[in-house]
C-alpha positions as CSV (number, residue, x, y, z in Angstrom):
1,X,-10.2,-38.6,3.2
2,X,-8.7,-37.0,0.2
3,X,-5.0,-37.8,1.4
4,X,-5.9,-41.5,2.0
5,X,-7.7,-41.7,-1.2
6,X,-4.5,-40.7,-3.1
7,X,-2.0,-42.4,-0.6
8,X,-4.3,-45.9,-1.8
9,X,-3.9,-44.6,-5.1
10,X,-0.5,-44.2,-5.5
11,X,0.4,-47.7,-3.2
12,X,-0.4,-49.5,-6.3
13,X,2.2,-47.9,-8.0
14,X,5.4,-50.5,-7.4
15,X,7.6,-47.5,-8.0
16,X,6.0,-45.2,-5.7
17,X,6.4,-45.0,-1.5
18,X,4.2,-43.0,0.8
19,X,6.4,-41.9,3.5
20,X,3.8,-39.8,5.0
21,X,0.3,-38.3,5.3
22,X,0.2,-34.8,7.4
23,X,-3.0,-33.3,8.1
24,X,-1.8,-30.3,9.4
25,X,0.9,-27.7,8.4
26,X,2.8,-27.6,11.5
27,X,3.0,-31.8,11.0
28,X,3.8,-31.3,7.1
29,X,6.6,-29.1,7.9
30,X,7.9,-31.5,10.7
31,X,7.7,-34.8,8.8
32,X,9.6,-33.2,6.0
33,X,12.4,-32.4,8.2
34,X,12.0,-35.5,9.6
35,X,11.9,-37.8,6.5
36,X,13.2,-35.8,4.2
37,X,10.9,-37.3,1.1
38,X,11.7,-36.9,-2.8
39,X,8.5,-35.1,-3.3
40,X,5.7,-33.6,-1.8
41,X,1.8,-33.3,-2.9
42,X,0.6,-30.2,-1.2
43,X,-2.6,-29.5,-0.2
44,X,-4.1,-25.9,-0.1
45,X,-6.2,-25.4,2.5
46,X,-5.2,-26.9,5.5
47,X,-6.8,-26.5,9.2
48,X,-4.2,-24.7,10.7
49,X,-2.0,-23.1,7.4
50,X,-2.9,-21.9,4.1
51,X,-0.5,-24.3,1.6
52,X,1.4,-21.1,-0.1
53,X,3.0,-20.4,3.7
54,X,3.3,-24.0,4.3
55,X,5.7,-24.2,0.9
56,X,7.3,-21.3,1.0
57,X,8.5,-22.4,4.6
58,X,9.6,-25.7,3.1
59,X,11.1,-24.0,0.4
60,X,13.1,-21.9,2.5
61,X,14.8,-25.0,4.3
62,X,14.8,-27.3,1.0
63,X,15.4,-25.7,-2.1
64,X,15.5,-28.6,-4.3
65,X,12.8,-30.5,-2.8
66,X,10.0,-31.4,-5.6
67,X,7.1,-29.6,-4.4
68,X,3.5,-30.0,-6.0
69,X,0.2,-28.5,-4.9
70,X,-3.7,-29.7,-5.3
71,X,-5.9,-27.6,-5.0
72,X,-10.0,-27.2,-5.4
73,X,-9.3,-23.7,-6.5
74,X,-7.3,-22.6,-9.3
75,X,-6.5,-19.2,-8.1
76,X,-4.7,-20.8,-5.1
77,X,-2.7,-23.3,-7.4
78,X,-1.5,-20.4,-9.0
79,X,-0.4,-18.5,-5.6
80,X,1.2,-22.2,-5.3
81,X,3.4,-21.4,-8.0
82,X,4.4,-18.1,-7.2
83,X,5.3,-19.4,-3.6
84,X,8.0,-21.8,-5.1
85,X,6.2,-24.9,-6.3
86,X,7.7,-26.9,-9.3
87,X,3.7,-27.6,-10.3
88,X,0.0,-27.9,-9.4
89,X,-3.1,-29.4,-10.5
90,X,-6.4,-29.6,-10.0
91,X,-8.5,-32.1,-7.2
92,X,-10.6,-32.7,-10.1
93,X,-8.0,-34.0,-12.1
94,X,-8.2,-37.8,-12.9
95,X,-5.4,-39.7,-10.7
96,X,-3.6,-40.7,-13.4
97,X,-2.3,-37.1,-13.5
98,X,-0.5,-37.9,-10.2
99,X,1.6,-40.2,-12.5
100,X,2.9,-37.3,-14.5
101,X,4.4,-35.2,-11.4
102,X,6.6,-38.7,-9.9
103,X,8.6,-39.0,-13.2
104,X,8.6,-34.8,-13.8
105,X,12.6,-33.3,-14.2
106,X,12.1,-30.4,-11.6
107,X,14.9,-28.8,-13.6
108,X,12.9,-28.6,-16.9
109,X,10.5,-25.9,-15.9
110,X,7.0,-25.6,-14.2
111,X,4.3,-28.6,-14.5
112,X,1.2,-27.6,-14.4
113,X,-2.1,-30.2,-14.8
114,X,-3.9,-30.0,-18.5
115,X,-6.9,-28.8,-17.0
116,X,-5.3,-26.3,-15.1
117,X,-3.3,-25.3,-17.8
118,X,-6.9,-24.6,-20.1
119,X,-7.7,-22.6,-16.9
120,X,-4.8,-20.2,-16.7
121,X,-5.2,-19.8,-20.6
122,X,-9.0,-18.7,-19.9
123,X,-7.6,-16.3,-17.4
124,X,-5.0,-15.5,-19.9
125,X,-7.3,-14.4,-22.8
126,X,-9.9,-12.5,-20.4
127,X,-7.2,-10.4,-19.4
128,X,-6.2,-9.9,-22.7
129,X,-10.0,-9.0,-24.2
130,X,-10.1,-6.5,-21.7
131,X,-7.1,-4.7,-20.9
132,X,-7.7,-4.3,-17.0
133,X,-5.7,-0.7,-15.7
134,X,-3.4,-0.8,-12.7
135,X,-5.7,0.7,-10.6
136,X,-8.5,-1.9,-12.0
137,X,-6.3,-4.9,-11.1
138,X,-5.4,-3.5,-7.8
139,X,-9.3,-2.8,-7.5
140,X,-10.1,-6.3,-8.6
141,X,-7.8,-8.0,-6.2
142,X,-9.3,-6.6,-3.3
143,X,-12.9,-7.4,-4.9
144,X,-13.9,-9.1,-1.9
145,X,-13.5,-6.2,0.4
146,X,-16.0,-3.0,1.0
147,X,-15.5,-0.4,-1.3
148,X,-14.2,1.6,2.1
149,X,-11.5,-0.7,3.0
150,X,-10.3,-1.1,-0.9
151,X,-10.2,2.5,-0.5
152,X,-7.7,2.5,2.4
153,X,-6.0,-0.8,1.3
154,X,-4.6,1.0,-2.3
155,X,-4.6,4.8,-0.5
156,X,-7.2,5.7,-2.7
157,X,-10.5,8.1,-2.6
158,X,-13.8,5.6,-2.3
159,X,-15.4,8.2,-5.2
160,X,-12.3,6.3,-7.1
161,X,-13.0,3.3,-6.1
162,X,-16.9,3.2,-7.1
163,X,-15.8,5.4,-10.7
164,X,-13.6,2.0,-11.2
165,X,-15.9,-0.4,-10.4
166,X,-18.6,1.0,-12.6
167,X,-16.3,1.5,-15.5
168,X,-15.2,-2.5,-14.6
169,X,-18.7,-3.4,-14.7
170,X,-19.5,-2.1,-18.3
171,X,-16.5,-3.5,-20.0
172,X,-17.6,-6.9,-18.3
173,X,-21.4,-6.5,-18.5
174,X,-21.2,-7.9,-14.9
175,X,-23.9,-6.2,-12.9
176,X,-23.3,-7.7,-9.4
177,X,-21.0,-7.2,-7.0
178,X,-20.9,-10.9,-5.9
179,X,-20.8,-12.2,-9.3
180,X,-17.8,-10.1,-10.6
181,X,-16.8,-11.7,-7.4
182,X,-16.7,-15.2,-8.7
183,X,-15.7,-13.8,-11.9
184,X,-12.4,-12.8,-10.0
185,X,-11.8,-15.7,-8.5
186,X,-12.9,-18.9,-11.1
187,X,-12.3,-16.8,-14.0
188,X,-9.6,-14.4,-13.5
189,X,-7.9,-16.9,-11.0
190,X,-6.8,-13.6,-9.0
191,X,-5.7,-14.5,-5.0
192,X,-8.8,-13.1,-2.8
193,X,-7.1,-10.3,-0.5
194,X,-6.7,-10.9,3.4
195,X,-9.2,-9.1,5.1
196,X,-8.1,-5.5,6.8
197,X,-8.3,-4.9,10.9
């Protein structure tokens, strides 16, 4: 519904043609082989692919191809641009901001949305306040596991693991697991680890 709203969007636009609408990663990766379009708004979260493997597979095969991702979550945009996109933006961003990536010079640098831009200077500045340690980033990244399988994940004690958290938790003043969490996530913008076998 998303896709059709924006492919309606952007048929208004004279200068603009909608070559294709893939609802799947296997069928985004097929179509751009097969049409071989000028640019591409990537969704993140797709049925059957997560968007950072669908563009780093497109990027692999199309290295100047103009490549932008939408997501609902700003950690994922940023994994987007690490994966090889030339810029993201938000779902929540007006439609007008679509406007911006169709005219964008791929060769001047990254383009990233304005609100996403305020976001990744919030993550910025927390980062910044407080001064995360290796071991409390690596801990952080992994938030979403049990404190056992962060253990084994970074080759770490668990006693380590809980020390960390606790001193994490007072330079925060989080007090719950699930909200440091979120904090991770919305805040931090920090990818959620895969899950361990």
């Amino acid at each position: 519904m998303f896709a059709m709203m924006i492919k309606m969007w952007l048929q208004q636009d004279a200068s603009a043609e909608v070559v294709g609408v893939a609802p799947t990663g296997a069928q985004t990766i097929s179509m751009v082989h097969e049409l071989k379009p000028d640019i591409i708004l990537q969704d993140m979260m797709l049925s059957d692919m997560q968007g950072v493997d669908i563009i780093r597979r497109i990027r692999q095969d199309f290295p100047a191809l103009a490549i932008f991702a939408m997501s609902a979550r700003a950690n994922l945009a940023k994994l987007a641009l690490e994966a090889g996109a030339n810029g993201c933006m938000l779902k929540e961003d007006s439609p007008q901001v679509i406007r911006h990536i169709l005219d964008w010079d791929t060769s001047s640098g990254i383009w990233v949305s304005p609100l996403l831009g305020e976001k990744f200077f919030t993550a910025a500045q927390e980062l910044l306040k407080y001064n995360f340690t290796v071991v409390e980033m690596n801990i952080l990244r992994n938030i979403t596991l049990s404190n056992t399988d962060i253990a084994i994940v970074l080759g770490i004690s668990e006693g380590t693991v809980r020390n960390t958290l606790s001193t994490i938790y007072q330079k925060t003043s989080i007090t719950t697991r699930p909200d440091l969490a979120r904090y991770v996530q919305d805040i931090l913008l920090l990818a959620p680890s895969q899950n361990v076998s």
